[in-house]
C-alpha positions in Angstrom: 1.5 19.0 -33.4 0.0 18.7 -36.8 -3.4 16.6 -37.1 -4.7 14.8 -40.0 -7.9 13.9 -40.3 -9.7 11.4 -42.5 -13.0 12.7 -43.7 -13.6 10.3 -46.2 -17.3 9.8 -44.8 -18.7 13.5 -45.2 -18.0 12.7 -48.9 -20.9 10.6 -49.6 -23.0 12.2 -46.9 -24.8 14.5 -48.9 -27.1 11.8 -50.7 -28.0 10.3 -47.3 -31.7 12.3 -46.4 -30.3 12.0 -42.7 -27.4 11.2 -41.0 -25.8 7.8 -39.1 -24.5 8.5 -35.4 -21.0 8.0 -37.2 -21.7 10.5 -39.8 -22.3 12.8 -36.9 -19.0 12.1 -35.0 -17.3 12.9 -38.3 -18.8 16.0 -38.8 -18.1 17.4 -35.3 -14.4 16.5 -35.4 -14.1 18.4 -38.8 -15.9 21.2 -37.3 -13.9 21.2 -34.7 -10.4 21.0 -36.7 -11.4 24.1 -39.2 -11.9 25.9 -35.9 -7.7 25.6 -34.9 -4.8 27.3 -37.1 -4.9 26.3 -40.7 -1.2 25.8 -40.4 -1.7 22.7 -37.9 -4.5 20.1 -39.4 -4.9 18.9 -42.7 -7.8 17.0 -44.3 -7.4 13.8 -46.2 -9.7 11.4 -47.7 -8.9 7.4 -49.1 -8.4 8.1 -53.0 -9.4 5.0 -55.5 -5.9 3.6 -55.1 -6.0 2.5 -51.3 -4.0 5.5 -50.3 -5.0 8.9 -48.9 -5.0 12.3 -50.5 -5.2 15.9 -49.3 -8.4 17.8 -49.7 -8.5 21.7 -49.5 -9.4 23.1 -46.4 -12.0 25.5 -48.1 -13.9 23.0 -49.8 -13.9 20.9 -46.1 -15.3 23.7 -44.7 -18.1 24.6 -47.5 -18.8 20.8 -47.4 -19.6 21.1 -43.2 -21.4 24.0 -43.4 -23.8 22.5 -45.7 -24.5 18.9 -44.1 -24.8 21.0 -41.0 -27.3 23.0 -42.6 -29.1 20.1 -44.7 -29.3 17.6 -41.2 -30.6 20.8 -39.0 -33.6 21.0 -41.1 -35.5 24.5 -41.9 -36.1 26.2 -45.3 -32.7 26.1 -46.5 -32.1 22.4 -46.1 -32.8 21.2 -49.8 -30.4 23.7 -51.0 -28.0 22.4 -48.9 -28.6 19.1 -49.7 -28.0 19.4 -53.5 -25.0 21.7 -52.2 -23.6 19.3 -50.3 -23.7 16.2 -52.9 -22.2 18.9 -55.4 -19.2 19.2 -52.8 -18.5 15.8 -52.6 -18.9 15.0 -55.9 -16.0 17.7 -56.4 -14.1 16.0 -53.9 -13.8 12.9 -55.2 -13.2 13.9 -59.0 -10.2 15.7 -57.1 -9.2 12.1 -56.0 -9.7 10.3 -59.1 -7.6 12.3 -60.8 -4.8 12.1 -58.4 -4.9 15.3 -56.9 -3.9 15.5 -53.2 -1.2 12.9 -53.2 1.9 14.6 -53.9 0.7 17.4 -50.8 0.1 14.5 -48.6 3.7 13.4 -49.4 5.0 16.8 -48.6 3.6 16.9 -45.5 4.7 13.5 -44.5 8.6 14.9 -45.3 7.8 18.0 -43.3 9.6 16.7 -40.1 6.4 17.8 -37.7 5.2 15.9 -34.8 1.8 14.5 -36.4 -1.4 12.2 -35.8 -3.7 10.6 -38.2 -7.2 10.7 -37.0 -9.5 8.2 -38.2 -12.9 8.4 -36.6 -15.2 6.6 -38.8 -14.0 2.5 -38.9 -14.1 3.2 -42.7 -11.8 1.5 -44.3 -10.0 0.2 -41.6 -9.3 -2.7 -42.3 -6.8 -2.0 -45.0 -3.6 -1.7 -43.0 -0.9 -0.1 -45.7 -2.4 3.1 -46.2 -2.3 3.4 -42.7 1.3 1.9 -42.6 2.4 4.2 -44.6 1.7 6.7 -42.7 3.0 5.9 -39.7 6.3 5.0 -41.0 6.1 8.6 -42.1 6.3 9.5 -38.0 2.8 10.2 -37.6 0.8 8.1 -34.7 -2.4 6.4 -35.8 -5.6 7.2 -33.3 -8.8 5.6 -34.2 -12.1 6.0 -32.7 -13.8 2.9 -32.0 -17.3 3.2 -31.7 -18.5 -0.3 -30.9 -17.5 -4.1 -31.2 -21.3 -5.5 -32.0 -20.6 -7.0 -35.6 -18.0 -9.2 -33.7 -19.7 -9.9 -30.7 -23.3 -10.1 -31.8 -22.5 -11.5 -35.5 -26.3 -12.6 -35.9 -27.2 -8.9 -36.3 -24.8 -7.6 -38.7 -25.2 -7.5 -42.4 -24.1 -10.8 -44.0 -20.1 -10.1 -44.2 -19.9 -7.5 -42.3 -18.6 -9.5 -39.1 -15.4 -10.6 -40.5 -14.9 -7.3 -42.3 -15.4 -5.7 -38.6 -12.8 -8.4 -37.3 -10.4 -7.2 -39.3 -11.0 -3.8 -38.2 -10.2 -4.4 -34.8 -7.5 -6.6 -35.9 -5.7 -3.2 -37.0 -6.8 -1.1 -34.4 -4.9 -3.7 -32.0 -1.9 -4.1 -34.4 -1.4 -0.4 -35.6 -3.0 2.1 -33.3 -0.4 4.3 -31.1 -3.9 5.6 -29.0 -7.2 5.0 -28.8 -10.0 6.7 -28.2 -13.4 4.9 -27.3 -17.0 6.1 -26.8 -17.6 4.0 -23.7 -16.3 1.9 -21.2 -18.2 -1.1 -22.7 -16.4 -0.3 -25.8 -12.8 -0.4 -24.2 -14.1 -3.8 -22.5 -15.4 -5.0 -25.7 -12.1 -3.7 -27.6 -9.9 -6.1 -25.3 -9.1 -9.0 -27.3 -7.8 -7.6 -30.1 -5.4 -5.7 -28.0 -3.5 -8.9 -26.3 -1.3 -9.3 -28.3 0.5 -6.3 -28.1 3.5 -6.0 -25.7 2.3 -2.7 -24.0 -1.2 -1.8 -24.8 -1.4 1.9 -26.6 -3.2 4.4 -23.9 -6.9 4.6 -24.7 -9.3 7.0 -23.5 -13.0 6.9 -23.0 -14.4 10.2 -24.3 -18.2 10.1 -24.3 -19.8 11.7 -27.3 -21.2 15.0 -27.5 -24.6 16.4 -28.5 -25.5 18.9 -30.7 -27.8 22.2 -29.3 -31.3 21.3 -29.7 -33.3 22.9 -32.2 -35.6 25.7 -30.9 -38.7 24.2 -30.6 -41.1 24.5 -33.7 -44.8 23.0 -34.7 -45.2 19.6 -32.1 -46.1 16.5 -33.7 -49.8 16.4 -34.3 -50.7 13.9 -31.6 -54.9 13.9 -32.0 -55.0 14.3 -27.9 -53.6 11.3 -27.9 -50.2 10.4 -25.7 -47.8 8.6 -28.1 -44.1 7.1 -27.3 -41.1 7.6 -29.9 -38.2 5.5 -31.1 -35.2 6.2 -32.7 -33.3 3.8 -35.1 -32.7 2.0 -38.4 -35.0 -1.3 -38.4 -32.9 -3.5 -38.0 -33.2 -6.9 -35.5 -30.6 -5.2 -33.4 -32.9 -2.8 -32.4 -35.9 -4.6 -30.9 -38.8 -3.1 -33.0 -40.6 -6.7 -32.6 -40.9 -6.3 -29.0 -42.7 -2.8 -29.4 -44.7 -3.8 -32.5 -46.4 -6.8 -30.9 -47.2 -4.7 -27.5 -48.8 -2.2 -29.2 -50.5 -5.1 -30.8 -51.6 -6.1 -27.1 -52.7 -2.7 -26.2 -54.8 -1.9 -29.3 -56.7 -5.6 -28.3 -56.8 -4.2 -24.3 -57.3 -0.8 -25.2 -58.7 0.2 -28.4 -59.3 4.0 -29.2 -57.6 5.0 -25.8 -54.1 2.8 -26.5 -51.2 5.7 -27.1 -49.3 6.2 -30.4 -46.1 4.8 -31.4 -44.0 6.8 -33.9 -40.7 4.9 -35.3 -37.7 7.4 -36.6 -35.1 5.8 -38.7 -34.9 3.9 -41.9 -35.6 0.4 -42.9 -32.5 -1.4 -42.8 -31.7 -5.4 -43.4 -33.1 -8.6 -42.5 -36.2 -6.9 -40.8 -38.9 -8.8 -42.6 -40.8 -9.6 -39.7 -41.2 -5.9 -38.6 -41.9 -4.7 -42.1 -44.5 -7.4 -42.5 -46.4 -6.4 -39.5 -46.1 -2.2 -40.1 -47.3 -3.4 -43.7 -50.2 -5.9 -43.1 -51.3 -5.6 -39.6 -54.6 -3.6 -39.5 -54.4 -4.1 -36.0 -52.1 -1.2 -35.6 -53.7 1.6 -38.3 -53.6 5.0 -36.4 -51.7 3.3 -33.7 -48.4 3.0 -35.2 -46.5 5.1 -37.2 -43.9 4.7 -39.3 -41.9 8.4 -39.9 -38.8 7.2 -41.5 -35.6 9.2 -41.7 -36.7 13.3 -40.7 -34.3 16.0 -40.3 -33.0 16.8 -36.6 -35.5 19.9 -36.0 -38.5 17.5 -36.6 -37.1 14.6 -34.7 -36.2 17.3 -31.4 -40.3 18.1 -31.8 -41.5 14.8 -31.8 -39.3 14.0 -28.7 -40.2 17.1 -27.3 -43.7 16.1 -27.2 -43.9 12.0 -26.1 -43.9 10.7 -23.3 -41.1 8.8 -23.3 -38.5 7.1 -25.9 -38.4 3.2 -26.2 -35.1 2.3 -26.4 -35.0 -1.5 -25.9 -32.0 -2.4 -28.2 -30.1 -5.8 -27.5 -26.8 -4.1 -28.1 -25.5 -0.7 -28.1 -21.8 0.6 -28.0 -22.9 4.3 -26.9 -26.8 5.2 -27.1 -26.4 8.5 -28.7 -30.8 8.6 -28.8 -30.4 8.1 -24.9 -28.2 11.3 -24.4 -30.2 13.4 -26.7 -33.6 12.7 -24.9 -32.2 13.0 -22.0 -30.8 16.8 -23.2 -34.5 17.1 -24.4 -35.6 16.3 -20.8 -37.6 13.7 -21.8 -37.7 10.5 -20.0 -36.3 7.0 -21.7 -37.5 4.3 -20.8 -34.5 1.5 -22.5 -33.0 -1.6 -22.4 -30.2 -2.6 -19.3 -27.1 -2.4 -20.9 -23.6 -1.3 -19.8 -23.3 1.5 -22.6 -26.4 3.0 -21.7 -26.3 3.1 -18.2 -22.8 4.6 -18.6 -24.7 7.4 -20.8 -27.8 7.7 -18.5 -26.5 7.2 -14.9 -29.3 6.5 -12.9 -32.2 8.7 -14.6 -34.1 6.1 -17.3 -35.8 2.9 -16.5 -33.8 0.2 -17.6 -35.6 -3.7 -18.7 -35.0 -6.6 -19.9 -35.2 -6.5 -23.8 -37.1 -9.7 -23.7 -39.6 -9.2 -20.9 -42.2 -7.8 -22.7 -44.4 -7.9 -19.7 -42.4 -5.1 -18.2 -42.1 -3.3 -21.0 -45.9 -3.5 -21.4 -46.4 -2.7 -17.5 -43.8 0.8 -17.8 -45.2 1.7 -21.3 -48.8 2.0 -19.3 -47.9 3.7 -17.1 -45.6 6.5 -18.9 -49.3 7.3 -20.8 -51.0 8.3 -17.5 -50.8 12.3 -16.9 -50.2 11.5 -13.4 -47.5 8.5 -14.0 -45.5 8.1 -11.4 -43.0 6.7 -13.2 -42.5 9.3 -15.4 -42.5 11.3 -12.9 -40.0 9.8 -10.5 -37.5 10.0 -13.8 -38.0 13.7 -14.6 -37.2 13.8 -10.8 -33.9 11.7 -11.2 -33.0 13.9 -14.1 -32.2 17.5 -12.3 -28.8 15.4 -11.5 -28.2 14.5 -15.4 -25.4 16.4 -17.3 -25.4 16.2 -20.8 -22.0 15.1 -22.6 -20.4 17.8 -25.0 -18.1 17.9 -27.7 -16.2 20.2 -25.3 -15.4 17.7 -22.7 -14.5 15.0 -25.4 -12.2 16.8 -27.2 -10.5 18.2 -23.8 -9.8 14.3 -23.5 -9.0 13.6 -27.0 -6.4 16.8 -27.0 -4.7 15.6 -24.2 -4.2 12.4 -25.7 -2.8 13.6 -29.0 -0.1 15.7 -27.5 0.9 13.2 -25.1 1.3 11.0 -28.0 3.5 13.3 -30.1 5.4 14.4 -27.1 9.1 13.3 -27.7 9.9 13.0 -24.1 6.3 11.4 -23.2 6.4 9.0 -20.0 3.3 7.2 -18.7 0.6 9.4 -17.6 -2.8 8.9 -16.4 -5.2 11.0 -19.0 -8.7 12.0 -18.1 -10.9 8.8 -18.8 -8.0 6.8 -19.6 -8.6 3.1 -19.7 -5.4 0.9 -18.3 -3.8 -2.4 -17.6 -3.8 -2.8 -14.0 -0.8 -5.7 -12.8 -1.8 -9.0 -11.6 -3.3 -9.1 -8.2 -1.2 -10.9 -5.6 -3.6 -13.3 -5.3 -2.9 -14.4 -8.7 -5.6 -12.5 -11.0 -5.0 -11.9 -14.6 -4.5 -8.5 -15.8 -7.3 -6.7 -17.1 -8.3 -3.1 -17.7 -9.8 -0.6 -15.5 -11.5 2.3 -15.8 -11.4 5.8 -13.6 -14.6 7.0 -12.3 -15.1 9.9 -14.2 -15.4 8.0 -18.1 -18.6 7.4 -17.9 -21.3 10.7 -18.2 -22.9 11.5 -15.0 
């Protein structure tokens, strides 16, 4: 089996100060594909014409090593940084100039069982690239990391709905397997795959985490407990609800209210939230807004709260959730199917709109002798942590079933199928086994 992976993402990672939970899924498949025989993967990245193109291995790997470094954090990050941007400016002179092509086309001859990986919903939505590979003989596997620009439209960039549409559109039209993040994703992915005569196997194959950082300097916290989020601002992920609470508690509280510190970037239509972090003096040495920091600052400040808000109104996985959890600090987040799937029964799960409870849970968490808090960090000796191990054990078993040449159905680990009408007259639908979701 010969695997070829699109890293078209890494390419343009190195001017991003941190990375996406995307850009991270990227990265830890091409770290994990320099790691097997150089004879069986090639990487390719989507060239100015539409198509793809081969890159060299070595500069894939020089490219990983330094995001890797640069993300981590640490005295050599800058340098890695500005190491990193060189790379992928390198790169993609390489494609401009039409390098890559002819190799890809040589491969494509070779006559090898192959897949094309494509792990990042970049690009897509434009099928004949991806056509043209599979008429080659190679089987198309996308990762699908979420439906929400479809299914919540209101909080996507303006466009990106339909652009997202059509992404599903050839996921259901083209893939030969999928491979989803969650249960909820599979569930979510069901439309677009109803047309098809036989449905192309999918697997749910939670995400891994990283290794934590070893601990460093905690967040200077003035005595005070504080709380921490994770995310880009954006109206998907709730910040309103924890902006005008802390708003209550400053009022109720004063001095003794806890600290909330916001990770993540300002993203779109977020005026309200930036309005109030900007104006509201309400909030000064309440709430703090950190912006993007590398991964060994972020693991600190975790390290050190009490608990992480996560009080999103959709998520596909909850990669925040997992790496709290990993942290052993309790989350208190909203009750959705993607995040129980990741947390089992260890968080506290609300309502995203009943602010009351939040307010109640929040107040509690701050006590040194919550017992909230301390009911969860009692939940959590059950908790296992997802790793990039156990995906890609999933992942590997679907790729060679799909380039088997005598393949016959087969029940995978995690794999999501179409169970017959019930005699009763019930419509087909998918089903799960037990073990895809993280427990």
């Amino acid at each position: 089996m010969h695997v070829i992976l699109d890293v078209s993402r890494l390419l343009v990672c190195g001017h991003r100060p941190t990375p996406s939970g995307i850009d991270r899924v990227e990265l830890a498949y091409a770290r994990r594909w320099l790691q097997v025989t150089p004879g069986s993967c090639s990487f390719v990245a989507q060239d100015l014409r539409g198509g793809f193109a081969v890159l060299p291995r070595e500069l894939v790997a020089e490219l990983v090593a330094a995001l890797s470094t640069a993300w981590a954090g640490g005295t050599m990050h800058e340098a890695a940084k500005q190491r990193a941007r060189s790379l992928g400016t390198q790169a993609r002179g390489r494609l401009l100039l039409g390098l890559g092509r002819r190799d890809l086309a040589r491969l494509l001859n070779s006559g090898r069982r192959m897949v094309f990986l494509l792990v990042s919903h970049r690009a897509l939505e434009r099928r004949r690239p991806i056509e043209a590979i599979r008429r080659a003989g190679a089987a198309f596997v996308p990762l699908i990391h979420d439906i929400i620009p479809v299914t919540h439209p209101e909080y996507a960039r303006p466009g990106q709905a339909e652009t997202h549409r059509r992404r599903m559109a050839s996921t259901g039209a083209l893939a030969d397997g999928i491979i989803v993040n969650s249960v909820a994703t599979a569930e979510a992915l069901r439309p677009f795959l109803a047309e098809r005569a036989e449905e192309p196997p999918t697997i749910v194959a939670p995400l891994g985490i990283e290794a934590a950082p070893a601990p460093g300097a905690l967040h200077a916290a003035d005595g005070r407990p504080y709380f921490v989020t994770l995310g880009t601002i954006e109206p998907r992920k709730n910040h309103l609800l924890l902006l005008h609470l802390w708003r209550d508690m400053a009022a109720l509280l004063g001095s003794a209210a806890p600290r909330l510190v916001i990770v993540g970037k300002r993203g779109w239509e977020n005026e309200n939230v930036v309005d109030i972090l900007e104006r509201c003096t309400a909030l000064d040495g309440l709430v703090e807004e950190a912006g993007q920091l590398p991964d060994r600052v972020v693991a600190d400040l975790v390290r050190g709260a009490r608990a992480l808000l996560f009080p999103s109104f959709a998520e596909g996985y909850g990669l925040p959730l997992a790496e709290a959890l990993a942290l052993r600090v309790p989350t208190i987040c909203s009750d959705l199917p993607a995040l129980h799937e990741v947390g089992g029964a260890v968080p506290d799960y609300l309502d995203p709109l009943d602010g009351r409870a939040w307010r109640h849970a929040v107040m509690d968490y701050m006590r040194e002798d919550s017992p909230l808090r301390a009911a969860q960090m009692a939940r959590m000796n059950g908790w296992r942590a997802p790793s990039w191990e156990d995906h890609f054990s999933r992942v590997d078993l679907l790729l060679e079933h799909l380039t088997d040449p005598l393949r016959h159905p087969v029940a995978l680990p995690g794999m999501v199928r179409r169970r017959a009408a019930q005699r009763a007259g019930g419509l087909p639908g998918l089903v799960a086994v037990r073990d895809a979701a993280v427990s």
